[in-house]
C-alpha positions, 0 to 999 in steps of 0.5 A, spaced: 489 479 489 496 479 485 502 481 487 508 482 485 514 486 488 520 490 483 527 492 487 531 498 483 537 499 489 532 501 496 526 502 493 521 496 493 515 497 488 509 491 490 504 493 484 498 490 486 492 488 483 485 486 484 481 486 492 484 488 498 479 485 503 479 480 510 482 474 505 487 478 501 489 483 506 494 479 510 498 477 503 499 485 502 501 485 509 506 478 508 509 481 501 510 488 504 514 485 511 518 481 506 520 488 502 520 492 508 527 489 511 531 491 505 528 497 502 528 505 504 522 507 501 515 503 498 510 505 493 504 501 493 502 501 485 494 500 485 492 503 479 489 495 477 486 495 486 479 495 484 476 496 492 479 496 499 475 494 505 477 496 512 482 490 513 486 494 507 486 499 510 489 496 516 494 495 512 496 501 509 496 504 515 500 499 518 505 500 512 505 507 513 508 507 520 513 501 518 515 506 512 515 513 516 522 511 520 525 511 513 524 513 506 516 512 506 510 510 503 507 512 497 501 510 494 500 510 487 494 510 481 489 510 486 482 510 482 476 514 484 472 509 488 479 507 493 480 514 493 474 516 496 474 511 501 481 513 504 478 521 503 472 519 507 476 516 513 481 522 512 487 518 511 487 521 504 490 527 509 495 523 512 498 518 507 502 519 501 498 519 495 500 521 488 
């Protein structure tokens, strides 16, 4: 998994590519608490994520509380297979997808 982080003023963008599994899940986790102190709102860009297992999903979960109380979380260029995951677990009702 890479990831890299663009600030434009209080919006952090992490564009994330590749698996978000048990091994990578806890640097999406470190990039995302580095970010999240000084931005108001999140967008996850996963249009290059491939697959996301549950550990990732603990991830976007803890993410999009952490960004409630501000701005919020956007999850962006999700494909088929990730959506359908976040769709099965019902979180698809519950985050902020476009």
């Amino acid at each position: 998994m890479n990831i890299n982080a663009i600030s434009e003023g209080n919006v952090c963008t992490l564009i994330i590519s590749g698996r978000i599994d048990t091994i990578t899940a806890p640097e999406l986790d470190k990039v995302f608490r580095e970010n999240a102190e000084v931005c108001e709102k999140m967008i996850f860009d996963m249009s290059e994520v491939d697959y996301i297992s549950s550990a990732g999903i603990r991830s976007l979960v803890a993410a999009h509380r952490k960004m409630a109380g501000k701005g919020g979380l956007v999850l962006r260029g999700l494909n088929k297979s990730v959506l359908s995951i976040l769709e099965m677990t019902g979180l698809s009702k519950k985050l902020n997808i476009e």
